[in-house]
N, C-alpha and C positions, 0 to 999 in steps of 0.2 A: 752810438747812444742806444740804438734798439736792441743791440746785443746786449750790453750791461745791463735792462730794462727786463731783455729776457731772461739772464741769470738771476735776477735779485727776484724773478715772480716764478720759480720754476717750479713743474710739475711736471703730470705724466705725458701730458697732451700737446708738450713743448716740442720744437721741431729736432730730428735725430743729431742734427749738428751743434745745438744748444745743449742738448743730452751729453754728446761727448766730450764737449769743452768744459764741459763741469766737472765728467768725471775724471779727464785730467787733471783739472786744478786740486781736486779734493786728492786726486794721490799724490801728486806734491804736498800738499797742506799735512800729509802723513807723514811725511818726510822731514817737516816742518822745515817746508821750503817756502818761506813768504812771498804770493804773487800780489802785485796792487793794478790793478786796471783800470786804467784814467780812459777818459771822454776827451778828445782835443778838437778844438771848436774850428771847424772848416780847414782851410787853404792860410789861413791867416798868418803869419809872420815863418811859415816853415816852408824852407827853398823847393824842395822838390815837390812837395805839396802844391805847391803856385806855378811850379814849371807844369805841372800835370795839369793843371786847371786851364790855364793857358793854351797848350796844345788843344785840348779838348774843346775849346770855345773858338781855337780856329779852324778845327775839324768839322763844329758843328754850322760855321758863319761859311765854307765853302762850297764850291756843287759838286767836291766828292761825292761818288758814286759808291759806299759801302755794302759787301756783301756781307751778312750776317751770316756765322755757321751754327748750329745748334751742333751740342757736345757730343749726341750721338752721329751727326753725321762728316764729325771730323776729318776720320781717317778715311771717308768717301773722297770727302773732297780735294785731302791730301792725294790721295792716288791717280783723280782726276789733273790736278796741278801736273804730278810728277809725269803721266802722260803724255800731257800737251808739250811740255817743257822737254821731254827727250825729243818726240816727233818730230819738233822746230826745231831741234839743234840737227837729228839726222837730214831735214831737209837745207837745211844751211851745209852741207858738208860734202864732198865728192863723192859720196859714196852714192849718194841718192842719183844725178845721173846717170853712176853705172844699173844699181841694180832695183831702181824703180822704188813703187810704193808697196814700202815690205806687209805682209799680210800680220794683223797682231795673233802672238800665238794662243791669245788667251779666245780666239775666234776658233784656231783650226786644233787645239790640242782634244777637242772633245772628239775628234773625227778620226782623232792616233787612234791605235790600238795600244800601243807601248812607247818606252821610253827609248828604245832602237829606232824606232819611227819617229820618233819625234826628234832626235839627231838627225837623221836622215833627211828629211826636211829641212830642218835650219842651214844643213851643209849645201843642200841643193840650190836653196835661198841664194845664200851667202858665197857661191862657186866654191866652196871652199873642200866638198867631197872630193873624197881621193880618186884624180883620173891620171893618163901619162904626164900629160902636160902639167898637170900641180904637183907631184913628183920630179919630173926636170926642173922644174923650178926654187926647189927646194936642195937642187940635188944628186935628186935618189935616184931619178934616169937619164939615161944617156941619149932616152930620144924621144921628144915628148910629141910628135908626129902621129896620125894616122895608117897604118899602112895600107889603105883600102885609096882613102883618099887625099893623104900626102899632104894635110892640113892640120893646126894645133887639135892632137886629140883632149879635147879640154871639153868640161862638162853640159855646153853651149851643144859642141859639136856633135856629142854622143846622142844628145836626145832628138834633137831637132835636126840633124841635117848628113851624118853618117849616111851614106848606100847600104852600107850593112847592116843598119837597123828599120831599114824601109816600110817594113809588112807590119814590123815592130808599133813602130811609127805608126802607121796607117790604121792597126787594129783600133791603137788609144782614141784616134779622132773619129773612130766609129763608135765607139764606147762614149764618148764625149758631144757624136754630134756635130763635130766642128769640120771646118774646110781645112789641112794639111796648111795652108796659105797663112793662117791666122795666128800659126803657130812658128813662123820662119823670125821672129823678133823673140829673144829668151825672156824680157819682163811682158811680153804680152804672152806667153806660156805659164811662167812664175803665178801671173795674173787669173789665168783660167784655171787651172789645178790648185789653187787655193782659196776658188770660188765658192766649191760645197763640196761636202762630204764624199759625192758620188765622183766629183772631179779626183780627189786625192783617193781614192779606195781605187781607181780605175789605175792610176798609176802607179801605184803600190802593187798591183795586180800585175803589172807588167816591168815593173823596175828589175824583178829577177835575171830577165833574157837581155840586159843592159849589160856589159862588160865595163860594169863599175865596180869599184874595190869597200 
């Protein structure tokens, strides 16, 4: 009713969306395409009308808990939802187990320098960088062993616990501050180098002398 109330009194001061619905109608009226705009009084004898009214008066009679969103911060909240909702599903799943509580990238990307970096990472994450043993696996080697220390040379092994990266090893937890010891579990490493900036720049600094592919 307040709508057809506002077209039948219109002027300049009418709201932009009363403005446009006019000048729609007026360019069909050119067209001489006859529109008629009726008023239809409540919920009254029209089914889905009365199912809508219905829902709503049960909605408002229960101790539903509704969150109201306002329209600009829709797509906030959408992204918020879609967050939580993968989160809970990676921690419902085996993977979470293996390789811990993954860091979001939208925390460590500002600490890349580049988009090689930022693979690099993900792969480290995810064990999924190419070492022998992910190669025999796939494979591509015939021996996905150690030859130093005669154990799966797999991306675990290389950083954390090789003989031949010792000093390697020992430089970063200088650089870090930390005890060698803290670092003998791969998601409590994973966990400290994607603490801050200066943890990932210091391994970065030293991933070169790593005999990773």
């Amino acid at each position: 009713m307040s709508v057809l109330q506002a077209l039948t009194n219109l002027s300049i001061k009418s709201h932009k969306i009363i403005l446009r619905l006019a000048a729609k109608i007026a360019i069909r009226e050119k067209f001489h395409q006859n529109i008629v705009l009726l008023w239809t009084s409540g919920h009254a004898g029209i089914k889905w009308n009365e199912k809508a009214d219905t829902l709503a008066r049960r909605v408002s009679k229960s101790d539903l808990n509704i969150q109201w969103v306002t329209t600009e911060n829709i797509i906030t909240q959408l992204k918020v939802h879609s967050g939580n909702h993968t989160d809970a599903t990676y921690r419902e799943s085996k993977y979470c187990a293996t390789l811990g509580d993954i860091p979001s990238i939208q925390t460590i990307a500002p600490w890349l320098k580049n988009r090689r970096e930022d693979i690099i990472i993900a792969r480290i994450i995810s064990r999924m960088i190419i070492t022998p043993t992910l190669l025999h696996k796939f494979g591509l080697n015939d021996n996905p062993l150690c030859s130093i220390c005669k154990c799966d040379n797999s991306i675990e092994h290389i950083l954390l616990y090789c003989r031949k990266y010792s000093l390697i090893r020992q430089s970063l937890c200088r650089h870090l501050n930390i005890n060698l010891a803290v670092l003998s579990i791969f998601k409590s490493f994973i966990s400290i180098i994607c603490s801050s900036q200066r943890a990932i720049r210091a391994l970065f600094s030293l991933l070169k002398f790593f005999d990773i592919f």
